[in-house]
N, C-alpha and C positions, 0 to 999 in steps of 0.2 A: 847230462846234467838236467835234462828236461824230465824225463821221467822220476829223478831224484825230488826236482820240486813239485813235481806231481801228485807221489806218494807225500811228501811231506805237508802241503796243504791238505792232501786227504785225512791224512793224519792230527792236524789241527782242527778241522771242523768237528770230526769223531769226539774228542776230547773239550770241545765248547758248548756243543750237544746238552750235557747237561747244566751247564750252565748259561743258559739264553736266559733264566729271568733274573738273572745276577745281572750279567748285561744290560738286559733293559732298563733296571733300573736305576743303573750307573748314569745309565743316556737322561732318562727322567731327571735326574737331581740336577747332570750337567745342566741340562735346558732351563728347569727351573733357577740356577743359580745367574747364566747367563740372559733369559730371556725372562724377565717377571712379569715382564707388563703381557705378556700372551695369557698370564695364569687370569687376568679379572676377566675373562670372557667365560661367563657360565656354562659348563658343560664340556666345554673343551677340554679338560684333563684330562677323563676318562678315556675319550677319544685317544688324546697321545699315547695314552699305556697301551692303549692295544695296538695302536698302528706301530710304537718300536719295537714292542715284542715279534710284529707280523715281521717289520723287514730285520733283524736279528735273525729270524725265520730263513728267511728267501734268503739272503745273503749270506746263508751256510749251506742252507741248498747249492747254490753258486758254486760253492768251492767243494763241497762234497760229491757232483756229479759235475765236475768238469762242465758245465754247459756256459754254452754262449748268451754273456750278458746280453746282448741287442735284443736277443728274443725274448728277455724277461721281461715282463709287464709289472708296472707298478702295481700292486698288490689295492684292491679294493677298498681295505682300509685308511691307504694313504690317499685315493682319490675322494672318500666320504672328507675326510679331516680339510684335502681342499674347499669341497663344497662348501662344510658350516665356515670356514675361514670367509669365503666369499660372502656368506647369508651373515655372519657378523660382523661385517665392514672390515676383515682387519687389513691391513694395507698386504700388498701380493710381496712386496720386499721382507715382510715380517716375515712371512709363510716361507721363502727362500732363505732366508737367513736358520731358521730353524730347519727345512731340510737339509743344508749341509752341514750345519752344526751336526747333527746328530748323528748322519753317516761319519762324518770327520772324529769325534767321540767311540765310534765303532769298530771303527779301522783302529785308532790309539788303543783300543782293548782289544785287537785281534794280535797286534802286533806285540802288543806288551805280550801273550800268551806265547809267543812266537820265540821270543826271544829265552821263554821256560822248556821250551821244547829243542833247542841242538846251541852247538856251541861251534859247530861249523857258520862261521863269517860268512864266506863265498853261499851254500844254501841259505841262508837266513837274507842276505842283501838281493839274491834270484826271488827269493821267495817275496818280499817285501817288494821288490819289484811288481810282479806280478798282481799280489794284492790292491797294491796303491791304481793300478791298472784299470783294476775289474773294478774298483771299489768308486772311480772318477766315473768310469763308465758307467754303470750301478745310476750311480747322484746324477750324470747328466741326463741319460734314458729317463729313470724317473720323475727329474725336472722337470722333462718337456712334458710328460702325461699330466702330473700335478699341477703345471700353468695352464696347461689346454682346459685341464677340466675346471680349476677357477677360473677362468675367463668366461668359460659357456655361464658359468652360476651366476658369476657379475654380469655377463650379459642379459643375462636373463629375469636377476633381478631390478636392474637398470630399466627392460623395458616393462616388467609389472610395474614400477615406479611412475612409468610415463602414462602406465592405464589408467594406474590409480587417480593419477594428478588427472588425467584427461577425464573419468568420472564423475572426478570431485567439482571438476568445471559444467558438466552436463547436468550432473547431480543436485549442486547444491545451487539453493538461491533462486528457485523456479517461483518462487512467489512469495510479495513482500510480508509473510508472516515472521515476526520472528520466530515463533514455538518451530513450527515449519521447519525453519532452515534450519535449527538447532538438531530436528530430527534427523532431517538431511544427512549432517555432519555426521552425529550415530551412526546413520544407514551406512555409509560409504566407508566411516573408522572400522566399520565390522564386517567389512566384505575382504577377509581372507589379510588382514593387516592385525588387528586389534582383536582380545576376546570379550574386553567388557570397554566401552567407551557411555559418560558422562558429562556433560555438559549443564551448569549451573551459571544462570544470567544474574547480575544485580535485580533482587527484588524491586527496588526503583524504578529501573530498567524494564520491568513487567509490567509493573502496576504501580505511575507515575504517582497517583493520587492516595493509594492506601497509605495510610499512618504504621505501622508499624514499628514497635520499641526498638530501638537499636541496644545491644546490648555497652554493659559499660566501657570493657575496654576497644571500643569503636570496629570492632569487626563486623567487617560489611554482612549484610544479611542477602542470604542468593536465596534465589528460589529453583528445585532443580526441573529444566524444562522439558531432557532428553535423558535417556540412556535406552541400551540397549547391549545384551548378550548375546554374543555368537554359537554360543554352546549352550545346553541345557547344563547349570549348575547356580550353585547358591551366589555367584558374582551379582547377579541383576537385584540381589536381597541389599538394595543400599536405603539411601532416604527415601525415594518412593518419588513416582512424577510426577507433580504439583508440588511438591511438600517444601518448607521454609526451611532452610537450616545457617548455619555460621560453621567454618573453621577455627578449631582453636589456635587459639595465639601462640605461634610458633612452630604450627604443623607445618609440614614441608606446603601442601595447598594453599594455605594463608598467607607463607611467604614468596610462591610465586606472585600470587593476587597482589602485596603491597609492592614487592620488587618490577613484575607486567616482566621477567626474565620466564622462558622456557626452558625447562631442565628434564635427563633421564636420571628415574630415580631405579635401583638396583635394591635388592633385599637378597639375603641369604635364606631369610627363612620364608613361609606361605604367608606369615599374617603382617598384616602393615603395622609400620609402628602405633603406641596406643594415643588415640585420638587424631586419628588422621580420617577415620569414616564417623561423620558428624551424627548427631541424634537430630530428626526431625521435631518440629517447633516441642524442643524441649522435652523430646520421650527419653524411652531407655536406650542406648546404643543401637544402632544399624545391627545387621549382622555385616561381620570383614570380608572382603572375597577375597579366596587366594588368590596371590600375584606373587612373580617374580621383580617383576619392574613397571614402571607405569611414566608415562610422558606427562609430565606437567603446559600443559599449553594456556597462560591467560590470552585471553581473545581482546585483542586491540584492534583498534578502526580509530585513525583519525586520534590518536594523542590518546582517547579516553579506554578504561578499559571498562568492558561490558558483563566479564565473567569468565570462567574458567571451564576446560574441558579438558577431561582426563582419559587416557587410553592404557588399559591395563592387557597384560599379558601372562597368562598363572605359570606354571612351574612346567606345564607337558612342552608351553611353546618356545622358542628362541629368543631371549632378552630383546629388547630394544637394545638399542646400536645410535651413536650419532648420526647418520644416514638414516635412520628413521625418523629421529626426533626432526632434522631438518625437511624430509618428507610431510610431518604433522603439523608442522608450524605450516607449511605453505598451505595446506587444506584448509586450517584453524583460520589461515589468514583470511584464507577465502568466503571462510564463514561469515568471519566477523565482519569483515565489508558488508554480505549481505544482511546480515545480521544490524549493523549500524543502518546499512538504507533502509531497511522497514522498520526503524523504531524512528529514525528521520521524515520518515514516509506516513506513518500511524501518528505520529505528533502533527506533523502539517496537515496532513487529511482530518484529526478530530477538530485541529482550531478552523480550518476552513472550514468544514462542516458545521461547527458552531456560531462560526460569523454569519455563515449563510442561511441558516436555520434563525437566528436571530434579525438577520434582515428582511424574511420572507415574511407576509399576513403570520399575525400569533392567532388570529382568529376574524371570521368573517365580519367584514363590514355590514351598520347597517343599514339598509337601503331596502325595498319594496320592487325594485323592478324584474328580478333573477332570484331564484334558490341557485346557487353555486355550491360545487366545493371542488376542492382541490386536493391535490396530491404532487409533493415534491420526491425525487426518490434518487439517491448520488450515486456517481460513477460506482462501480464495486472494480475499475479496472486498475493498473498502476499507475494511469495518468491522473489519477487523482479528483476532486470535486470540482465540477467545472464553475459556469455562471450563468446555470438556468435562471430563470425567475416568472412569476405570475403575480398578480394584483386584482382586487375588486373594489374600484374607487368613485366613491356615489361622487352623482355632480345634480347642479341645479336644475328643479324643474322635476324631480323624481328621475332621472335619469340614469344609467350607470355606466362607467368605462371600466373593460374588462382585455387585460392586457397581459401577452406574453414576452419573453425576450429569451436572447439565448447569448452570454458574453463568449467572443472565441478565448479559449487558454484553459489551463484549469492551478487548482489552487487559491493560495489567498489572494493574489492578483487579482483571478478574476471574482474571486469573491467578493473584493473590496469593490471592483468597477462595476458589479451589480448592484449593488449598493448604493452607489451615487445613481447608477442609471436612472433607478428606480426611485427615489428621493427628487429626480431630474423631473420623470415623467409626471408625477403626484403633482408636482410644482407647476409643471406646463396644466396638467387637469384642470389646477383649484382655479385657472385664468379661462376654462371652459373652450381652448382651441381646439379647431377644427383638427379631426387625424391626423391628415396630412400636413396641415401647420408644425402640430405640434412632432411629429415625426422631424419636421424641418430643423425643428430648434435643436431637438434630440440631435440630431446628425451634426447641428455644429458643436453643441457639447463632446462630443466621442471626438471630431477633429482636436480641437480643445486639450481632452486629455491625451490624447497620443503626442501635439505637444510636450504636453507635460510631462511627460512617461520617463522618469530615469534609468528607466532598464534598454530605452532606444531600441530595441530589438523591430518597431513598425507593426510589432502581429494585436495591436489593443483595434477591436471590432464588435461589431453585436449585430444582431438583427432584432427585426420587434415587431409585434402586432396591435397594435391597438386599435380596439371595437368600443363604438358607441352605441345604448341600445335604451329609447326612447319608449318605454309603457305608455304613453300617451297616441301618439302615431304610430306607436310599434314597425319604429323603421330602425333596422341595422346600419349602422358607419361605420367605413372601416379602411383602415389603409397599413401596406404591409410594408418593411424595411428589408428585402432579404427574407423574410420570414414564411413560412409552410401555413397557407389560408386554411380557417375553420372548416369543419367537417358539419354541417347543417341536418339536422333530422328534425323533420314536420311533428306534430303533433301526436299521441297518441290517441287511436282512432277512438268513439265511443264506444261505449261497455258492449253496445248491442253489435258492435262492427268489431268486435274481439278477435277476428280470423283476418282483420286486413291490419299488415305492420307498416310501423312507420317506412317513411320513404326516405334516403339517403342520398343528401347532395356533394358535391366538392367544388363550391364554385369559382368558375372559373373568372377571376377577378386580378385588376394589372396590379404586381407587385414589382414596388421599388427596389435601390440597391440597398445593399445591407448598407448599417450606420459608418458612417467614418469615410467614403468615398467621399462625399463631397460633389458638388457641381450637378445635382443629376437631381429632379424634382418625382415627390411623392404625389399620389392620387388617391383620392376618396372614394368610395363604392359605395354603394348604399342599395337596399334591398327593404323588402318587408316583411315581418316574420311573424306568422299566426300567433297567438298567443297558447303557451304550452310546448313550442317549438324546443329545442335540444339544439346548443352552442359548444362544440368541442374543438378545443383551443390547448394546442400541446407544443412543445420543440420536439426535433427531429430526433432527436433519442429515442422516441416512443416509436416511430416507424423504420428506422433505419437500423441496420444491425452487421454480421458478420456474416450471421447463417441463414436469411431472405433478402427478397428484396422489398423495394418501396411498393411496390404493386400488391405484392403477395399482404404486406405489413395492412397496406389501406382496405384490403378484400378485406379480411380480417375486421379491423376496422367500422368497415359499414356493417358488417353481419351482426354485429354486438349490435351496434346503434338500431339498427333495424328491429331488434329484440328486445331493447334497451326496457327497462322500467320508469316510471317516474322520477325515483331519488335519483339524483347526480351522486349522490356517495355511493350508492351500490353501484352504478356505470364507472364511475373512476374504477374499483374495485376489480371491475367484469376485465376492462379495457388490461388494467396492470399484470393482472391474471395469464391472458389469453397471450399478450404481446410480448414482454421483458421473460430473457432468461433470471435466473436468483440473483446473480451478481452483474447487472447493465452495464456496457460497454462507455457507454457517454449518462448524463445527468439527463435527466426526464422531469419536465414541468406541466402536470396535468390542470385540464380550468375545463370543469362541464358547469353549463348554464341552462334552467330552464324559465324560458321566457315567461313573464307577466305582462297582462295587459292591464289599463285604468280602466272600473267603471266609466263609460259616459258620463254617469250623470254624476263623475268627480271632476266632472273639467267644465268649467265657463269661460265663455268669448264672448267679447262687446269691441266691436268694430269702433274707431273713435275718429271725428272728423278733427283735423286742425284748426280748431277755435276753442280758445280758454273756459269757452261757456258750456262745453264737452264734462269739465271737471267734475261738474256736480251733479250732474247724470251717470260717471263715472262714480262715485262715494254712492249714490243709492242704488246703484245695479252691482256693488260689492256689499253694500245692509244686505241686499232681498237675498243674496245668493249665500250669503250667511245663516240668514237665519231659516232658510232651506236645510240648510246644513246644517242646525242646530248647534251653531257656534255664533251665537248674540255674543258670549263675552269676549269673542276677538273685534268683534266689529267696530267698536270703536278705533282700536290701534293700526285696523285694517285700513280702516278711510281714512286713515291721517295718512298711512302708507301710499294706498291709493292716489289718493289729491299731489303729494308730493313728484311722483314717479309720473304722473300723467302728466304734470304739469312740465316737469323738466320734458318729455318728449316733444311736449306741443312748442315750448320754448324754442328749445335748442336742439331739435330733430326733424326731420322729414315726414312726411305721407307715404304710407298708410300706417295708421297709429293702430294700434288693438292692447287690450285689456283680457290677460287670461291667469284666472285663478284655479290651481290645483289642489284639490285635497284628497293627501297621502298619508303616511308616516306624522306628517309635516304638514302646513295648511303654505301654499307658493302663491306669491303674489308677481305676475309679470307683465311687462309694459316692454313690447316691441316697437323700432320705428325706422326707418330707412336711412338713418344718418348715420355713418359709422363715428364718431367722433365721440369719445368714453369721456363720462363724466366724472369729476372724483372732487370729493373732500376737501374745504379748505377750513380755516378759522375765520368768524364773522367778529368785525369790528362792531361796538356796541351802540355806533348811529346804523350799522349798514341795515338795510332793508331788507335783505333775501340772504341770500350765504348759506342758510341753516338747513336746507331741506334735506337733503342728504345726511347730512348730521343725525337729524331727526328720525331718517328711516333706521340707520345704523340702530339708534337707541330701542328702536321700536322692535326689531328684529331680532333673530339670533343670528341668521348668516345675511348678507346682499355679496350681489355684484353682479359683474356685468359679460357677458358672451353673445359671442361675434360668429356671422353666419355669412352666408354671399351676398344674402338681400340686407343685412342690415345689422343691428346688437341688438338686444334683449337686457333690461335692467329687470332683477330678480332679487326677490326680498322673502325672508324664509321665516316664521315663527309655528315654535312648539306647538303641539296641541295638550300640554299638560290644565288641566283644571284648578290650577289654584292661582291663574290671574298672575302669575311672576311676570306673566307679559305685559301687563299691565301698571302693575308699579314700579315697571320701568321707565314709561314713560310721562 
């Protein structure tokens, strides 16, 4: 009986021979009638027809040379049809269900043939045996190669997934640009994922302040910031990078944009449907890139959405797949985070920058004792604008205070607390304290606000430098908070001594704790400085860095100085040049000063004894030195000043009295005396007798007041030197 059904499946395969592509595509309709949903994965048909034809093939082989199923090998085209199964997400249960279908479809038209072929029962039930035999074994053999070999392809693609995702984390968001990380995205959508990816932010979102029309049916207006091709073709021919455009109302782009839903979109033909590639501000059409399918991803951060990024794929590569789309949204997502902190980042860095720009000098004070200038320059890092700050604030007597500070933190916080710092110090100035006083006051204001601080976090601090520097005595004061001491350069030699440069100090002088400690007392320095001397007064920004050190930074430092020219704006210049890389680590607050001295013969002193009969030796030793001066038409307003100011010291002050007038800018009238006890302003009843002197300076002047020293105060009285007498019919 054995060789009976031997000959008679020989017999059957012989005679099915020519009909294998009847067969196959019996199997084909089967599948497609039973399996529909396998047919919307692109490319896949084609696939099945030849892989049923292949095993239609082998499995006549089988039966026509008697061989042993175990040794058959799945046939190469059913392990390709695994792989794109795998590369198209489709589930591996799918892939299984249609391999047995189709063997199971195979057998049913082997047998039906079978049954045309003898009328003997007993060989046809042998025979059928046998078949149904080979035909399981056949389908399991096969099974196990077609699962092995999807599994390596899902493995495989699983862990590109994990690289890509691991890329996109190293990749994107290296700095808070947004254009930047939009490229990013690009960059990473087209390494071996995507053939053409775009990326379109709200024009808003770009360029907060430009006006731009909105069109009428309210379609957001993007601007496109990234794209990028993987392949040389006409895909990258879209708006163009920079360029404005809008999505029409009802393009699939538009409606993710108002929906913020991400969707795979699938075409059957190359060209996208029409008006789905927008015209830039208003030309003629893009040209289209071919695609197959393309991911719609709007970019959300935080509730809002920022814009759109598109990932296309043309007709040579493998559609997108849900498994991709949920691969691109988690990239996208990762975008748009960073994408959202650098437009978070670029907002609060412009307004802090603008606060701070707005509370810093708009322009140099005027005063006679320094040429100054300065230079502010802001963190370029992601920490944002910190709370440098510099000043140049004349005080009584021709004098000026020339002051640095440095807030810890950055942003608007510390923008604002430079602000008050600085409003603080001016305030302590216009009362003329000594450095270290006024440092003291400083130090309980910064307590003060840390108080106050709603954010309680304890890190609200400063440090501060403030220098006092006298053209009269050309004596330096100065006392530091935490703060990095002035860099000091002598004079530039004479024309004739051209070959000797200046000399470079750093002196070594005691510095306080920074502001906001508390408990711990500041010291005054004092020094004398030639006249012509060089004051450079910076924060640590300027010498401290990533890539030197402090030492290297200071070498540096005196080399310029030592070199330096006259103009302090060319020395800022030289300094900013030589020291900062483009974009500084921390905020940098540059202050050079070149000192001034007074003529002598702009300063008079009269020693004055305590006796009221002093007065009037006092008013004709301010005539003579007036009209010395060629200022007769103050001298009247003078001696009334005079006589007032002398008198109150002889009154109600100590020994030793002196009388000293400066003429600057300004003609100063001052009256020292060793009583510390300030005098001030009241209202004279219309019997009272005296009350009024002060009164009367006030009217006589344009600034007074009063500054306090170790030995004693100083009453100071300040009038214009303009020529048309307004000083005068004031009084």
């Amino acid at each position: 009986m054995g060789s009976d059904v031997d000959a008679f499946l020989l017999r059957l395969a012989r005679d099915l021979r020519p009909r294998e592509d009847q067969a196959a595509e019996m199997l084909l309709m089967r599948l497609r009638s039973d399996l529909p949903e396998l047919w919307k994965y692109d490319g896949l048909a084609a696939m099945a027809a030849n892989e049923t034809a292949v095993h239609v093939t082998t499995f006549l082989d089988v039966l026509e040379n008697r061989a042993d199923v175990a040794g058959v090998q799945a046939p190469p085209e059913a392990l390709e049809v695994a792989r794109r199964f795998a590369q198209g997400g489709v589930p591996l249960s799918a892939l299984l269900r249609a391999y047995r279908l189709g063997h199971m479809c195979l057998l049913q038209f082997i047998l039906g043939e079978a049954t045309r072929l003898t009328d003997d029962l007993e060989l046809f039930n042998a025979a059928a045996t046998r078949l149904i035999a080979a035909a399981f074994e056949y389908v399991d053999r096969g099974s196990e190669q077609v699962v092995a070999t999807y599994q390596v392809e899902r493995d495989r693609r699983v862990q590109r997934r994990l690289v890509v995702t691991s890329e996109a984390s190293r990749r994107i968001g290296t700095t808070l640009d947004m254009t930047r990380t939009a490229q990013e995205l690009a960059d990473v959508g087209t390494d071996d994922f995507a053939d053409l990816v775009t990326v379109d932010l709200l024009d808003s979102l770009v360029h907060p302040d430009a006006r731009v029309p909105v069109p009428e049916t309210d379609v957001p207006l993007l601007r496109r910031v990234a794209e990028l091709s993987a392949r040389d073709s006409g895909a990258a021919r879209t708006v163009g990078r920079g360029r404005t455009h809008s999505y029409p109302t009802g393009s699939e782009p538009a409606r993710a944009l108002a929906t913020g839903h991400a969707r795979v979109y699938r075409s059957r033909t190359s060209a996208p449907p029409a008006g789905w590639m927008p015209a830039p501000d208003g030309a003629n059409a893009a040209d289209n890139p071919d695609f197959r399918s393309v991911l719609l991803l709007p970019l959300r951060a935080r509730g809002d959405i920022l814009g759109l990024a598109q990932f296309f794929r043309h007709r040579t590569a493998a559609p997108f797949d849900e498994d991709d789309l949920l691969l691109a949204q988690e990239i996208a997502g990762r975008a748009a985070v960073h994408i959202d902190n650098a437009r978070r980042y670029t907002r609060e860095r412009s307004t802090a920058l603008t606060l701070q720009r707005s509370l810093l000098p708009q322009r140099p004070a005027e005063q006679s004792a320094v040429v100054a200038a300065s230079r502010y320059l802001p963190s370029g890092s992601r920490a944002g604008v910190g709370g440098d700050w510099y000043d140049v604030v004349p005080l009584s007597g021709g004098r000026v205070a020339l002051v640095v500070g440095d807030v810890v933190g950055r942003g608007l916080h510390a923008s604002a607390t430079m602000g008050r710092l600085r409003t603080a110090v001016r305030a302590f100035a216009d009362i003329d304290l000594m450095p270290d006083e006024l440092l003291t006051h400083l130090n309980d204001v910064v307590i003060r606000l840390q108080r106050e601080d709603t954010q309680g976090d304890g890190e609200l601090g400063a440090t501060c430098l403030y220098t006092v520097y006298d053209p009269v005595s050309r004596m330096c004061s100065l006392a530091s908070a935490g703060h990095v001491l002035p860099a000091v350069a002598s004079p530039r030699p004479a024309p004739g001594d051209g070959a000797v440069p200046r000399t470079v100090d750093f002196p070594e002088l005691p510095i306080g704790p920074p502001l906001g400690l508390g408990g711990f007392p500041f010291e005054t320095a004092q020094f004398e400085l030639a006249e012509g001397s060089l004051l450079t007064l910076y924060t640590d920004g300027l010498i401290q860095g990533r890539t030197r050190d402090v030492d290297t930074a200071r070498a540096v430092l005196r080399d310029i100085l030592t070199r330096a020219p006259d103009a302090p704006d060319e020395i800022c210049d030289r300094l900013l040049a030589a020291l900062l890389p483009r974009r500084p680590s921390d905020d940098v607050a540059l202050l050079v000063a070149r000192t001034r001295a007074l003529d002598p013969g702009h300063v008079a002193t009269l020693d004055l004894p305590s006796d009221p009969a002093a007065v009037a030796g006092a008013r004709d030793y301010a005539h003579e030195t007036l009209t010395a001066w060629e200022l007769e038409e103050l001298a009247f307003g003078t001696e009334l000043i005079v006589s007032e100011l002398v008198t109150n010291a002889i009154r109600y002050g100590r020994s030793p009295i002196q009388l000293r007038l400066i003429l600057q800018s300004a003609l100063t009238c001052e009256v020292f005396d060793a009583a510390g006890t300030a005098p001030h302003l009241r209202r004279a009843r219309s019997l009272d007798e005296g009350g009024r002197g002060l009164l009367l300076v006030a009217q006589l002047s344009d600034r007074w007041g009063t500054r306090y020293s170790r030995e004693g105060k100083v009453i100071w009285a300040e009038q214009s030197l303009s020529s048309d007498g307004d000083h005068l019919s004031r009084s």
